[in-house]
C-alpha positions, -999 to 999 in steps of 0.1 A, spaced: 473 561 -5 437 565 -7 420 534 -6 385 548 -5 392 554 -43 404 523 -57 377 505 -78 353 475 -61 360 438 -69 340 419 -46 321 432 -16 329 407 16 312 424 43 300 459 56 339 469 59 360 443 39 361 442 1 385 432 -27 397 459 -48 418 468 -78 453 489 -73 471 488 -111 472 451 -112 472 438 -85 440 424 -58 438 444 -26 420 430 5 407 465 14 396 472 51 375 506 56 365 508 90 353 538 111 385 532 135 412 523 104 419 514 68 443 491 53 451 476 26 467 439 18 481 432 -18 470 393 -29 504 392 -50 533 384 -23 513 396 9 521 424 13 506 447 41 506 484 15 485 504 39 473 509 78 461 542 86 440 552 119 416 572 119 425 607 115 464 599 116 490 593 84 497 560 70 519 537 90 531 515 66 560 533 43 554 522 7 581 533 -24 575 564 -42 582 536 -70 563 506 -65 549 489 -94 516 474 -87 523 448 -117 518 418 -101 556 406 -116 582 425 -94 580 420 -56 565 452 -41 592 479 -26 579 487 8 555 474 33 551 444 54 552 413 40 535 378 53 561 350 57 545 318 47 559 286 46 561 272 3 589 265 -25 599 290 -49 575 284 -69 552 287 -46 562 310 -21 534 326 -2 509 297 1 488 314 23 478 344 0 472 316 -22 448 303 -2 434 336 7 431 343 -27 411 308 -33 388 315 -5 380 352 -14 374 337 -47 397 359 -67 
């Protein structure tokens, strides 16, 4: 995946922003060293790739960045919540990014 493509939501600091992939809010990381990618919708870890190295994280050829199916692939967060609310800590993420 490359993230240096995706389109520019909200710029959070020299390296961090929020960006768009389909549907779905990405924290984006571009660093020198790394990029990465974290989906907003069910904290999902999509992307980590060192510099000059292939992606580590193993996404499906057919994930739907939708934002209504859980994403096939990557790492997800684990967060404590109900099922209606089950990853209350993107949630707050989300809130504090202001997305």
């Amino acid at each position: 995946m490359d993230l240096s493509v995706l389109p520019t939501l909200t710029v959070l600091s020299d390296y961090v922003t929020i960006a768009q992939l389909g549907d779905n809010k990405m924290v984006r990381v571009l660093h020198p060293k790394a990029s990465a990618a974290i989906s907003l919708h069910g904290g999902h870890v999509v992307s980590f790739k060192p510099e000059g190295q292939e992606d580590l994280i193993w996404m499906s050829k057919d994930a739907v960045y939708d934002n209504k199916a859980a994403l096939r692939g990557g790492i997800q967060f684990v967060g404590r919540g109900s099922v209606a609310s089950p990853h209350p800590h993107m949630a707050s993420l989300a809130t504090v990014l202001g997305s």
